[in-house]
C-alpha positions as CSV (number, residue, x, y, z in Angstrom):
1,X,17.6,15.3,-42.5
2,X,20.3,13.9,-39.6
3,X,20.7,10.9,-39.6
4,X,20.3,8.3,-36.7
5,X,22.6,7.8,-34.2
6,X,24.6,4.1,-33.7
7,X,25.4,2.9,-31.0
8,X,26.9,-0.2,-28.9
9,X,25.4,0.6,-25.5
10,X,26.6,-2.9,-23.6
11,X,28.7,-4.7,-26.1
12,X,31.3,-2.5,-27.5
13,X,32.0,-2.7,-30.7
14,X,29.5,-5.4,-32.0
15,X,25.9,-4.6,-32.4
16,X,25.0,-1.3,-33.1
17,X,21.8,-0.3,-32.4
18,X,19.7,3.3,-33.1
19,X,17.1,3.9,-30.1
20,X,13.6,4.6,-31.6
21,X,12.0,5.5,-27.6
22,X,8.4,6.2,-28.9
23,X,8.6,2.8,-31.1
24,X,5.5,0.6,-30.9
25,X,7.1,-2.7,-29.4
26,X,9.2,-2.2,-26.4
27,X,11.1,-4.3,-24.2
28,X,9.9,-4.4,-20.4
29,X,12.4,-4.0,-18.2
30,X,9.9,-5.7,-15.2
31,X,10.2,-9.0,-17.3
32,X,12.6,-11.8,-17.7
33,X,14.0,-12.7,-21.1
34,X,15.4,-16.4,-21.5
35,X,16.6,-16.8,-25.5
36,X,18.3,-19.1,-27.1
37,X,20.0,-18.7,-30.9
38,X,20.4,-21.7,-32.4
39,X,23.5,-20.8,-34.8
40,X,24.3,-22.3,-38.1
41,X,25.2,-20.0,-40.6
42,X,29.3,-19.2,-41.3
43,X,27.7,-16.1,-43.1
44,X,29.6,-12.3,-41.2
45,X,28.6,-9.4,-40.7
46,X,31.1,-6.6,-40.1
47,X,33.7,-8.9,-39.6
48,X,32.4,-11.2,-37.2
49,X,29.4,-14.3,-37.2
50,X,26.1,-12.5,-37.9
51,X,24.2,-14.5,-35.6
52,X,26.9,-13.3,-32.6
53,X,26.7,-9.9,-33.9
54,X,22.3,-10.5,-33.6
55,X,22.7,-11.5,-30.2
56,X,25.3,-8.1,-29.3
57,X,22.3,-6.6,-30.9
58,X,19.9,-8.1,-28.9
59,X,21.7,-7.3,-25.5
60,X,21.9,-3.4,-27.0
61,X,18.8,-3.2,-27.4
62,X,17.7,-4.5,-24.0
63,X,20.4,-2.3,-22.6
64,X,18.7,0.5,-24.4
65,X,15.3,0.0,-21.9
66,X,17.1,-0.4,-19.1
67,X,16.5,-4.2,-18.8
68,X,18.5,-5.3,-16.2
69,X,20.9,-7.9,-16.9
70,X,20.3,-10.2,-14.3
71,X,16.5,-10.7,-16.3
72,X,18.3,-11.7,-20.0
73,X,19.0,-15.1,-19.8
74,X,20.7,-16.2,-23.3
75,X,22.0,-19.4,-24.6
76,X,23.5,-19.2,-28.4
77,X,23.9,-23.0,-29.8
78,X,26.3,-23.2,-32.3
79,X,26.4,-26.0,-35.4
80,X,26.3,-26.8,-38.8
81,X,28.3,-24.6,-41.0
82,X,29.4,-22.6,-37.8
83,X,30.9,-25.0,-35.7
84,X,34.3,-23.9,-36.7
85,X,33.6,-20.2,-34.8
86,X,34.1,-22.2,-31.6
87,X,38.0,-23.1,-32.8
88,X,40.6,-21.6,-30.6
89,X,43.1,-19.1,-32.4
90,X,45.5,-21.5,-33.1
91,X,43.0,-24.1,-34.5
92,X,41.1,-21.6,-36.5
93,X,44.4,-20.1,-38.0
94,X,45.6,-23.9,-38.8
95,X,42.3,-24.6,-41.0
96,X,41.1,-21.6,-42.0
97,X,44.4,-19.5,-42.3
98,X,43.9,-16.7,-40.4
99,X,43.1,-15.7,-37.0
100,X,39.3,-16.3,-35.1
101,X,37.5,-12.9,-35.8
102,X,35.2,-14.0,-33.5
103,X,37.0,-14.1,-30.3
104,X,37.3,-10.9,-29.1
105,X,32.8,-10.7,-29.4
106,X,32.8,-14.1,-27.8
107,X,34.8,-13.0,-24.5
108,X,32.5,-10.1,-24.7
109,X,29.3,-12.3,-24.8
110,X,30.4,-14.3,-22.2
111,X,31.7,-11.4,-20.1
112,X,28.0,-10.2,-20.2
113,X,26.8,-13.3,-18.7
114,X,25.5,-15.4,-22.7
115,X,26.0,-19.1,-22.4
116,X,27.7,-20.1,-25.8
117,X,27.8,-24.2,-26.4
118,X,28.3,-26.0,-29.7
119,X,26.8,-29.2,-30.7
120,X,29.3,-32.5,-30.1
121,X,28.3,-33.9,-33.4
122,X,29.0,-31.0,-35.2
123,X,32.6,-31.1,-34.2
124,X,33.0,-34.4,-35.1
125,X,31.4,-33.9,-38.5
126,X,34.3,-31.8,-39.4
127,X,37.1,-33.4,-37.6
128,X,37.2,-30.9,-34.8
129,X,38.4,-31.8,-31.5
130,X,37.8,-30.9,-28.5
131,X,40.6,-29.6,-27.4
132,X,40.5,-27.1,-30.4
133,X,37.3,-25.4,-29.3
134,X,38.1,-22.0,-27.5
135,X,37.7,-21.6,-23.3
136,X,34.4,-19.1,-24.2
137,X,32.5,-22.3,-25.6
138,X,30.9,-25.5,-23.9
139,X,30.8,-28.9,-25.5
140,X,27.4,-30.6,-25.6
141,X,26.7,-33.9,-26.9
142,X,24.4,-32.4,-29.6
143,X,22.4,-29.7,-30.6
144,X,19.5,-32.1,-30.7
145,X,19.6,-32.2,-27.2
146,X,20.5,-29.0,-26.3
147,X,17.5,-26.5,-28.4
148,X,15.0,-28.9,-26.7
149,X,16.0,-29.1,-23.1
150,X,16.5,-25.3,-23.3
151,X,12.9,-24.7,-24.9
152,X,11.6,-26.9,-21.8
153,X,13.6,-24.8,-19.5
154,X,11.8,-21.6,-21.1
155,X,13.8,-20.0,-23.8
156,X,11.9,-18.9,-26.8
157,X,14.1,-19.6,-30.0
158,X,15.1,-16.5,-31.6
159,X,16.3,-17.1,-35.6
């Protein structure tokens, strides 16, 4: 038996996805998609956040039915435990001793149009500045206030 095919359709790299086209739930390319990861976990996967690598899985997969990108709207809030993924290079390698893995799939998020913002309060929690947070990522006053205004604004939370 041959085994499926990976692949990283929108987000190179980061993501990989296997297209199942007779699959019972489909994504609808006529619709529009507004989603919003609350991330908290530190926990990787291949290298790099597993929540980040979720959403570069979620944008595959929607690339995979031809959902046009203007019609995925997605908003990843970072805190807790991964607040630090936000860190600039030089931060990141000052406190954690090596360089951000996560960098290269954040410009790539971005690039492709995902809002990435961590939580104010979070930073602070672990004596983060501002200044240390990498130009990919927004600075909110707290994800408290963020995952709420976004669910009134539409977005489904996706875990």
């Amino acid at each position: 038996m041959k085994s499926q095919e990976w692949q990283t359709p929108a987000i190179e790299g980061y993501g990989r996805v296997v297209d199942f086209p007779n699959a019972a739930a489909q994504p609808d390319p006529n619709k529009e998609y507004k989603v919003l990861f609350h991330i908290t976990s530190d926990a990787e996967k291949e290298g790099v956040n597993t929540s980040l690598w979720k959403i570069a899985r979620f944008i595959n997969l929607m690339e995979l039915r031809k959902v046009p990108k203007e019609q995925i709207h997605i908003i990843a809030v970072i805190s807790g435990a991964a607040t630090a993924i936000t860190l600039n290079d030089q931060a990141y390698l000052e406190r954690l001793k090596r360089d951000n893995p996560n960098l290269d799939l954040l410009k790539k998020l971005v690039t492709y149009g995902v809002t990435i913002e961590v939580c104010g309060q979070a930073l602070a929690e672990r004596d983060f500045k501002p200044s240390e947070v990498n130009h990919f990522t927004t600075l909110t006053l707290s994800a408290m206030i963020d995952i709420p205004t976004h669910q009134m604004e539409g977005y489904t939370i996706m875990y």
